[in-house]
C-alpha positions in Angstrom: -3.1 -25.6 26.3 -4.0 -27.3 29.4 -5.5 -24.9 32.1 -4.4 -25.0 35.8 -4.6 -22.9 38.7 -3.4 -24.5 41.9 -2.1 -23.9 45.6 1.4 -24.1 47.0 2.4 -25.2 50.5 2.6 -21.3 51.7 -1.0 -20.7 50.8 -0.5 -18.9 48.3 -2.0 -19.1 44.5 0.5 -19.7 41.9 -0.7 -21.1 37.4 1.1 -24.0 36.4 0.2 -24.9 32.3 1.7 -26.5 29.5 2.1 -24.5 26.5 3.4 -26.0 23.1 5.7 -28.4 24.9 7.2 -25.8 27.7 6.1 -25.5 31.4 4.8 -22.5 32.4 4.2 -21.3 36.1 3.4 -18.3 37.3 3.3 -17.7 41.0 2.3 -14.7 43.6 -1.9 -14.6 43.6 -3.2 -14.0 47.1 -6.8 -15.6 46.1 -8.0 -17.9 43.7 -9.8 -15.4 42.0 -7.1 -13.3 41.6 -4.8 -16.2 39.6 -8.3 -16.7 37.5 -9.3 -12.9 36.3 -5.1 -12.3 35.5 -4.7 -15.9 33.6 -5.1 -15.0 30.3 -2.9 -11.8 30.7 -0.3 -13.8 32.4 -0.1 -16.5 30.3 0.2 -13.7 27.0 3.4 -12.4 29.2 4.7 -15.9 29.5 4.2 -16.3 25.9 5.9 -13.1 25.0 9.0 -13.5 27.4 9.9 -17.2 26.3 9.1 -16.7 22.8 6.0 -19.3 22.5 3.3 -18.7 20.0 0.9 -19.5 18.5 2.5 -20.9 14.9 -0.3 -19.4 12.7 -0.6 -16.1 13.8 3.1 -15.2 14.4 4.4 -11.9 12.0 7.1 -14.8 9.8 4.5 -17.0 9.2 1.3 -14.9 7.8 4.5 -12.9 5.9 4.4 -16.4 4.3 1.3 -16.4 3.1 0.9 -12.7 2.7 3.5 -13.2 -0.1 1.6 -15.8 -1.9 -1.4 -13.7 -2.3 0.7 -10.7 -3.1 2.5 -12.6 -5.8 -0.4 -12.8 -7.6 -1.9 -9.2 -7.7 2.1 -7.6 -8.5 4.9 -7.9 -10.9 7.4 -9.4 -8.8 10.0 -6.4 -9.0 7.5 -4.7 -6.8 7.4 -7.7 -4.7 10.7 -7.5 -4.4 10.9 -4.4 -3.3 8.1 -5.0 -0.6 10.2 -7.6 0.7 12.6 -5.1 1.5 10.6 -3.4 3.9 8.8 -6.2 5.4 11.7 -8.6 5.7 14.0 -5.6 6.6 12.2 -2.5 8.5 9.7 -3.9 9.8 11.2 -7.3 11.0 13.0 -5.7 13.4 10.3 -4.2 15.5 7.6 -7.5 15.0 10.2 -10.6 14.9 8.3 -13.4 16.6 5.2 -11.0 17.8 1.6 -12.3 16.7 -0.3 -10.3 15.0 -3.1 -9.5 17.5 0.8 -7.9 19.5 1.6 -6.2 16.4 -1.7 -4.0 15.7 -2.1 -2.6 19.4 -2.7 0.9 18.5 -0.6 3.0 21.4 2.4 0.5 19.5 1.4 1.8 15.9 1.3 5.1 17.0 5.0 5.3 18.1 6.1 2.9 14.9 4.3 6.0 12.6 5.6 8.7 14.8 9.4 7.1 14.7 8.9 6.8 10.7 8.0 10.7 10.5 10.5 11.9 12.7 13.4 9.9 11.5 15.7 12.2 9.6 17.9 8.8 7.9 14.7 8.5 5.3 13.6 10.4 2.5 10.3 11.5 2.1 10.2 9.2 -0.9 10.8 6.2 1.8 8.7 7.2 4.3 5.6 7.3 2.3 6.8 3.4 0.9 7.0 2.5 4.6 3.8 3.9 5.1 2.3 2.2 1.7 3.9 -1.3 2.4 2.4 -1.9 5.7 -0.9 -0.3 5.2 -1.2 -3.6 2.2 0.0 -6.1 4.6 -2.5 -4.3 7.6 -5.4 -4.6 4.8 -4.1 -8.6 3.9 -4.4 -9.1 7.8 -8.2 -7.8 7.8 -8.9 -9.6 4.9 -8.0 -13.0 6.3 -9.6 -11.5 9.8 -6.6 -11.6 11.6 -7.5 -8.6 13.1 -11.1 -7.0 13.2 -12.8 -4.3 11.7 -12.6 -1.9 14.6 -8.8 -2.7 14.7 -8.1 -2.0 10.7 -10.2 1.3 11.1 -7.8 2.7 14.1 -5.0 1.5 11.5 -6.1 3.8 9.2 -6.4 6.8 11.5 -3.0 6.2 12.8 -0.9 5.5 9.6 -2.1 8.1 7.5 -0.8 8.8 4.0 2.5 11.0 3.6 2.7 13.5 1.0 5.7 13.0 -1.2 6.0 16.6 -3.3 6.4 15.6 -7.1 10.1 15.7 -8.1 10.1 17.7 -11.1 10.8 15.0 -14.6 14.1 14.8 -15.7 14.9 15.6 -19.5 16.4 13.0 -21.1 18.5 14.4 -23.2 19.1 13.5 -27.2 22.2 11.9 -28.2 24.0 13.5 -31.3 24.9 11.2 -33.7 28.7 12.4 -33.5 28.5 11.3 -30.2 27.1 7.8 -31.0 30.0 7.8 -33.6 32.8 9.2 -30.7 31.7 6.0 -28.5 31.3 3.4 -31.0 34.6 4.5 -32.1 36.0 4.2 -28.4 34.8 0.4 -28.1 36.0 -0.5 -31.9 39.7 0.5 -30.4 39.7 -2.6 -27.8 37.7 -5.0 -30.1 35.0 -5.3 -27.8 32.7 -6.7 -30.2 30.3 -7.8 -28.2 29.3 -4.4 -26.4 29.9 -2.4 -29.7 26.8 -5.0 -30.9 24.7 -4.6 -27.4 25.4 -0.7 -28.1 24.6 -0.8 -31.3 21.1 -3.0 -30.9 20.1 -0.4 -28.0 20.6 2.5 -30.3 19.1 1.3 -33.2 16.1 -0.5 -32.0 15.5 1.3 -29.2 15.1 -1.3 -26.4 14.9 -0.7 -22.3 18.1 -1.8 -20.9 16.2 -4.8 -19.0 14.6 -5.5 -22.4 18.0 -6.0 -23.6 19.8 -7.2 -21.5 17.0 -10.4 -21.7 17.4 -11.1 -25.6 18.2 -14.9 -26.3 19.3 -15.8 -29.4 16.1 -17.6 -30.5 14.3 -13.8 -29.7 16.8 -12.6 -33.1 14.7 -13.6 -36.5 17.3 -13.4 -39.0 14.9 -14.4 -41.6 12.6 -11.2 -41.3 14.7 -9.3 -40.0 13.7 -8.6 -36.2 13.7 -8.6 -33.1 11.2 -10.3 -30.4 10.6 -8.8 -27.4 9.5 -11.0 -24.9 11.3 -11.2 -21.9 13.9 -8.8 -19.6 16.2 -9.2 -17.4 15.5 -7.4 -13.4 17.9 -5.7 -11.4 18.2 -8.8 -9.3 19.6 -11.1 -12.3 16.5 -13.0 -13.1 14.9 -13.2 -16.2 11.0 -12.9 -16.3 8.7 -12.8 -19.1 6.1 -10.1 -17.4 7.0 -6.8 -19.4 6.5 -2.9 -18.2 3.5 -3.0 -19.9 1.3 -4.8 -22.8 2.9 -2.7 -25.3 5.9 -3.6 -24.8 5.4 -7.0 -26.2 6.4 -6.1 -30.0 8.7 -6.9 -33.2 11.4 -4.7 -33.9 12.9 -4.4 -37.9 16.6 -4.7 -37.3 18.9 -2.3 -39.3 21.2 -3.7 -41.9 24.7 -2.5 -40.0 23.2 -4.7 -36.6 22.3 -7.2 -38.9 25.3 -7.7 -40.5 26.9 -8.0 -37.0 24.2 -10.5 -35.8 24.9 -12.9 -39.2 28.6 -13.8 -38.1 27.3 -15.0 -34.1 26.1 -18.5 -33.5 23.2 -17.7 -32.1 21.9 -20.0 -29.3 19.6 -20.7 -27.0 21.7 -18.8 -24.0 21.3 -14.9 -23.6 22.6 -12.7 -26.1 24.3 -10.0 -23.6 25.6 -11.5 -20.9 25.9 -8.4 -18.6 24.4 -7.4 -15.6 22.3 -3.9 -15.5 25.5 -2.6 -13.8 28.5 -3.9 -15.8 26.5 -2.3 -18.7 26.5 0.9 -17.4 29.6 0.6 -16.3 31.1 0.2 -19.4 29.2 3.1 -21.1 30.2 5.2 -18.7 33.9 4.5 -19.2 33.8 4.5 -22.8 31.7 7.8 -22.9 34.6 9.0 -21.1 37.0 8.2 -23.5 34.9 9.4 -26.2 34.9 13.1 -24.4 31.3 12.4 -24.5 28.6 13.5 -21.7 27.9 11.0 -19.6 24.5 9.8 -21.2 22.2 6.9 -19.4 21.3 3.6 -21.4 17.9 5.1 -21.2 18.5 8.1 -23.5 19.7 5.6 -26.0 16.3 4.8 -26.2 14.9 8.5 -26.0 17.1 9.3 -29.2 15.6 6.2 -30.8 12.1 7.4 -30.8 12.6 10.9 -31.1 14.3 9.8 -34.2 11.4 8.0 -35.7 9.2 11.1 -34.5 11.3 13.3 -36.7 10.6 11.3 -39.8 6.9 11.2 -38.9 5.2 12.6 -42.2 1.4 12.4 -41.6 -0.8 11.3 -38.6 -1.2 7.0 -39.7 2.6 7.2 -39.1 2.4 7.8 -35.4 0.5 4.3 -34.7 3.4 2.5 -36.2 6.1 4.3 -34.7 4.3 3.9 -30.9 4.3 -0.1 -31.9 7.6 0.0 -32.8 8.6 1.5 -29.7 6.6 -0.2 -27.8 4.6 2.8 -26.1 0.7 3.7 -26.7 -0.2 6.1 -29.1 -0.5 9.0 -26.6 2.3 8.4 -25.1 4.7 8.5 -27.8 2.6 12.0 -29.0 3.0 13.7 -25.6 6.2 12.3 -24.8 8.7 12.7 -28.3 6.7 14.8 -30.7 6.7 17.0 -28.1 10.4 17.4 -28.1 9.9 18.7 -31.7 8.0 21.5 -31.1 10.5 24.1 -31.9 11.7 22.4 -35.1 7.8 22.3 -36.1 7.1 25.8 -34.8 9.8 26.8 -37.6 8.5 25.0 -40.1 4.6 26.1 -39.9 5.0 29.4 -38.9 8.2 30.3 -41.0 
């Protein structure tokens, strides 16, 4: 930027500069001095009105590298849904500002206040709002695109939201009349395929996205099981970054799947080739025609391991049927021998 402060033919003080290509003049300073102390401000206005910045600092372009770093520290179903936000919410209030613009803190205060007051979110969106910039605020002191003084006002004015703790829903155990009524439902239209995806969920006890991502070189006919190593997302795209590290297992397939998976050709391509939506789609329609409650894919896979709880004999069991499931020892304790506590109650205290 090439700095100039000159006179006109009226006397009267007036900046004339060249910024990133574009002329800028500014006129109306009685005194030298005047045009000097008010340059940088000024020019900043300029900047502002004609949409000139400086290409490093603007909001789009450190969301650019702000994503980079972020893709390394999150799964990227999170990142996705930070995307949302930034790319969405937030976009709309910083397009083209630089950051220096963006972290002024009467601004922030009026951004929080609006986020607070606005009756169109949940509390549950809110306090992401809140969450999502607060990381991309703490990126931006990290890289020192704003100073310490600055992050610590931040912090004052965007201050956590509390979110009361929806109570758990109970997933609820599937009868096996009821597995019967819909597998019945789907056998009436020959829709083999889904009677198998069905069947595989139920009897193995996959996640939906877990599903959903099985290739035919994840089916071991040999030994008789299935690798999970991969899932499908919401979005359509397949990664190989499970829920968790337990989650990475072998499941023994059941002779009735079995003899189902022996007549396919199994190839390379995905085994279900159904979107998280067309599946639930379909088993809701053919619950309906079973006259059966309208049960998620989810609880598929709570009857599965409540099932294997059920047939838990000793303690060393338990370890195998977590694996199996693919949730830690714990977990599977609090979570589905839990459920039997009534049955057990019965049959110690009997």
């Amino acid at each position: 930027m090439n700095k100039g402060i000159y006179k006109d033919n009226k006397g009267r003080w007036y900046i004339h500069t060249t910024i990133k290509g574009k002329t800028c003049t500014i006129r109306g300073y009685a005194t030298k001095r005047e045009a000097e102390e008010n340059y940088t401000f000024a020019v900043e206005k300029w900047k502002r009105e004609h949409n000139v910045f400086d290409v490093a600092d603007t909001y789009e372009c450190v969301l650019e590298d702000y994503y980079i770093y972020r893709s390394k520290l999150v799964r990227q179903e999170s990142l996705r849904k930070d995307k949302t936000q930034l790319n969405g919410y937030f976009h709309t209030l910083f397009a083209g500002d630089v950051i220096k613009n963006i972290f002024v803190k009467k601004r922030l205060e009026i951004i929080y206040s609006n986020i607070v007051s606005n009756d169109n979110f949940s509390n549950e969106k809110k306090s992401r709002l809140v969450i999502v910039f607060k990381e991309f605020a703490k990126y931006c002191h990290m890289v020192r695109l704003i100073s310490e003084d600055i992050y610590k006002d931040f912090l004052m004015v965007f201050l956590p939201i509390k979110v009361s703790r929806q109570p758990n829903k109970s997933k609820r155990y599937i009868p096996q009349s009821h597995i019967n009524a819909i597998l019945n439902e789907i056998n009436k239209v020959n829709d083999n395929l889904f009677y198998l995806a069905f069947s595989v969920a139920y009897s193995s006890g996959l996640r939906i996205s877990e599903l959903l991502g099985l290739y035919g070189e994840d089916i071991d006919l040999e030994n008789k099981k299935i690798k999970v190593q991969r899932q499908l997302l919401t979005n359509g795209t397949i990664t190989t970054t499970l829920k968790t590290s337990n989650s990475y297992r072998e499941i023994p397939i059941s002779q009735i799947v079995y003899n189902r998976l022996k007549s396919l050709v199994l190839s390379g391509n995905r085994l279900f080739n159904y979107s998280h939506t067309t599946f639930k789609r379909k088993l809701a329609y053919y619950e309906k025609q079973a006259g059966v409650p309208n049960y998620s894919a989810h609880e598929l896979r709570h009857t599965f391991c409540t099932n294997l709880a059920s047939k838990v004999t000793n303690i060393s069991e338990v370890t195998y049927c977590a694996k199996v499931s693919g949730h830690t020892v714990s977990m599977f304790l609090n979570t589905y021998c839990r459920s039997l506590d009534k049955e057990l109650e019965g049959k110690f205290f009997n």
